[in-house]
C-alpha positions as CSV (number, residue, x, y, z in Angstrom):
1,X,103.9,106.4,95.8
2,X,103.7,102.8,96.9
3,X,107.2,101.0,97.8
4,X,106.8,98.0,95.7
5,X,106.4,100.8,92.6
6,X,109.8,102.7,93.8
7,X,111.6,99.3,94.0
8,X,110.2,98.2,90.4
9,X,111.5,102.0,88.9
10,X,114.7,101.7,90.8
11,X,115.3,98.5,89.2
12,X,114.4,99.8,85.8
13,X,116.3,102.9,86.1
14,X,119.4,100.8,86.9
15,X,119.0,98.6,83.7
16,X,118.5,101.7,81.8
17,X,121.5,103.8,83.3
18,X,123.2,100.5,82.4
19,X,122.2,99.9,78.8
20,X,122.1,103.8,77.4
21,X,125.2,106.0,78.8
22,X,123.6,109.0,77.4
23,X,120.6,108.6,80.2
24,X,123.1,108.9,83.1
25,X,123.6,113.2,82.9
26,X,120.2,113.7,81.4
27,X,117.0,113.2,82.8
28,X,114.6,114.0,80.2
29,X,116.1,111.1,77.8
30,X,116.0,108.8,81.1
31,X,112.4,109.5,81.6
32,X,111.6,108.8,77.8
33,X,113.5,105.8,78.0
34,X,111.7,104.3,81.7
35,X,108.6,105.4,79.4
36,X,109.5,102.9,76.9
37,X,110.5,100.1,79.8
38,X,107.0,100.6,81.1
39,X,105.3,99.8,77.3
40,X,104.1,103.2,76.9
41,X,103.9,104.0,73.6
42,X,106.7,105.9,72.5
43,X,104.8,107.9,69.5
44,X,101.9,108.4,71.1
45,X,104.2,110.6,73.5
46,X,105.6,112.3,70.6
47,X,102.1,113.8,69.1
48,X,101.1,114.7,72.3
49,X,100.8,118.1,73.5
50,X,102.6,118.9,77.0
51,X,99.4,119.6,78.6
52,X,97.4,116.3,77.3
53,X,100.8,114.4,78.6
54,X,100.8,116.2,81.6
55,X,96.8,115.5,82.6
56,X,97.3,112.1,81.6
57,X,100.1,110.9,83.0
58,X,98.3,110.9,86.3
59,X,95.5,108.9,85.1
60,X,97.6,106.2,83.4
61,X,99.6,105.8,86.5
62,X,103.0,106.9,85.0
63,X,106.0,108.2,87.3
64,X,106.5,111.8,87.0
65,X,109.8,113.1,86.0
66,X,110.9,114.4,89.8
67,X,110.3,110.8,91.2
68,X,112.7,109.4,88.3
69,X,115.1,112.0,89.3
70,X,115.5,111.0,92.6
71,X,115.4,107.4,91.6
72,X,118.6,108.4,89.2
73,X,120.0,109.8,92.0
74,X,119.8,106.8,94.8
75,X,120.4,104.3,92.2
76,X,123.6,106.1,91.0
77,X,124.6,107.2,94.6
78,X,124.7,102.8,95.3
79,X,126.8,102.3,92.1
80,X,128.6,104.7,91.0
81,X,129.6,103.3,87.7
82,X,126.5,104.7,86.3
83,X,127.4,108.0,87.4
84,X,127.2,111.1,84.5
85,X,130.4,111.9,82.5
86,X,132.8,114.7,83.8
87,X,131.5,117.6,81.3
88,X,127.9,116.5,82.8
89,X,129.4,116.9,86.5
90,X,131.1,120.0,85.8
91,X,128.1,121.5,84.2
92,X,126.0,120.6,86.6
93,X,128.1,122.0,89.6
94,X,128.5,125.5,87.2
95,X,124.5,125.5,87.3
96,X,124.3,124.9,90.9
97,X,126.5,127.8,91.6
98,X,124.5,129.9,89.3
99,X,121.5,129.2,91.0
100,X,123.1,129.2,95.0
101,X,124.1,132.9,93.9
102,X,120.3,133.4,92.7
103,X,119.1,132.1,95.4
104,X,120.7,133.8,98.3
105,X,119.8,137.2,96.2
106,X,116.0,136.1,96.8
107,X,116.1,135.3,99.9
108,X,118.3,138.4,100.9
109,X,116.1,141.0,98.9
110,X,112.6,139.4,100.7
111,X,113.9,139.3,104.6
């Protein structure tokens, strides 16, 4: 992905970290909103099926939902105002456990 395109989302995701709370500890509604930011419209998206959305988000140039995540996470990493609420930090910190412990069974069982 070009810079100048990272620059424009992380701009984008600030403004919409900023403007809906909600989008801060969830990153499916962030990437519906930075959808809508971007013009793309928004019930097209819902009458889609996840494989049509999936083959054409490519071909319409659209950011995929891991590239907004790590945007999320840089932009609210260099302000941390815009950081999720405490249930969404403790929640996520329970599901990282969860899947640490998952994890280390994996990789334990296949060495």
């Amino acid at each position: 992905m070009k810079k100048n395109k990272l620059k424009n989302y992380e701009k984008i995701t600030d403004e919409v970290l900023t403007m809906y709370p909600a989008t801060r500890g969830d990153d499916d509604l962030l990437y519906v909103a930075i959808l809508a930011q971007l013009g793309y419209d928004y019930s097209r998206l819902t009458q889609m099926s996840a494989y049509d959305f999936l083959i054409s988000y490519r071909v319409k140039g659209l950011p995929t939902i891991e590239s907004i995540g790590r945007v999320r996470r840089k932009v609210q990493e260099e302000n941390p105002s815009l950081l999720p609420d405490l249930n969404t930090k403790i929640m996520r910190k329970k599901s990282e456990k969860i899947f640490k412990n998952y994890a280390k069974k994996v990789l334990t069982k296949k060495i």
